[in-house]
N, C-alpha and C positions, 0 to 999 in steps of 0.2 A: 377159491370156489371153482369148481369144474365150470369148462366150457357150456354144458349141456345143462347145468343148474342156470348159471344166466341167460339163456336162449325163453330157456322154461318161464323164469320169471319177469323178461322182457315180455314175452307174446303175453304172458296173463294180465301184465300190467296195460299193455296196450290194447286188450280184450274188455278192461274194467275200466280205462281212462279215455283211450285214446290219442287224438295228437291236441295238446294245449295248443289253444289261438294263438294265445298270445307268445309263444316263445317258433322262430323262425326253426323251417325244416331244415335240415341239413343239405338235403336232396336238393329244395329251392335252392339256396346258397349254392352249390355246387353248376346247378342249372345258370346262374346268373354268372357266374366264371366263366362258364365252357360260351357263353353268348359275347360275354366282352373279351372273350382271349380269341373268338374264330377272327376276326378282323387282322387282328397284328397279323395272325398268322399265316392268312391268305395273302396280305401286300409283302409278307417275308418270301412267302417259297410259293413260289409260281404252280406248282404241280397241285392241286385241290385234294388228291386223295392225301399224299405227303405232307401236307397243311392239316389234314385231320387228324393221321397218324400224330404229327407231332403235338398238335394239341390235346389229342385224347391221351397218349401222353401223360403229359404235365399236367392233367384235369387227374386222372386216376394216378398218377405217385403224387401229386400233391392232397389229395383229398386223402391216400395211404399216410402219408406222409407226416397232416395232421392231425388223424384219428392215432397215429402209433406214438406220437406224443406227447399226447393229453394223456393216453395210457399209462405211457412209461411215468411222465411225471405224477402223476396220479400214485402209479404204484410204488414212487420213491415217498410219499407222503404216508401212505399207508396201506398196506392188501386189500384194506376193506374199502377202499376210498376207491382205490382201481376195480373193484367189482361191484360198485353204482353205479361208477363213469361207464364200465362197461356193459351196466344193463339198461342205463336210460340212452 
């Protein structure tokens, strides 16, 4: 399925659902990373912008990093499996 068919039927799905309570954001989860990896990373590297750098970092290729494969394995299971993971 084209890139622009999933975009389309995420937004409509999140038009007519919204976000479920009960299943955690992603964004939350990623939020709660970047909160407990600033620590390490300030008692590591003295420098606070370079501490951020490196943390934001490892926050954004690991959060890449996860979402590319649940894709890929997704799409090793089936096309169609990899274009629900990738609309929900």
């Amino acid at each position: 399925m084209r890139l622009e068919y999933q975009i389309l039927i995420a937004f409509g799905l999140d038009l007519l659902l919204g976000d479920p309570v009960w299943l955690p954001h992603p964004v939350k989860i990623i939020g709660r990373c970047a909160l407990w990896l600033e620590t390490p990373c300030r008692k590591l590297i003295p420098n606070e912008y370079l501490a951020g750098i490196v943390a934001w970092m490892i926050i954004v290729g690991g959060s890449g990093g996860v979402a590319w494969s649940i894709l890929a394995g997704a799409e090793r299971c089936h096309p169609v499996a990899a274009d629900v993971i990738a609309i929900l």
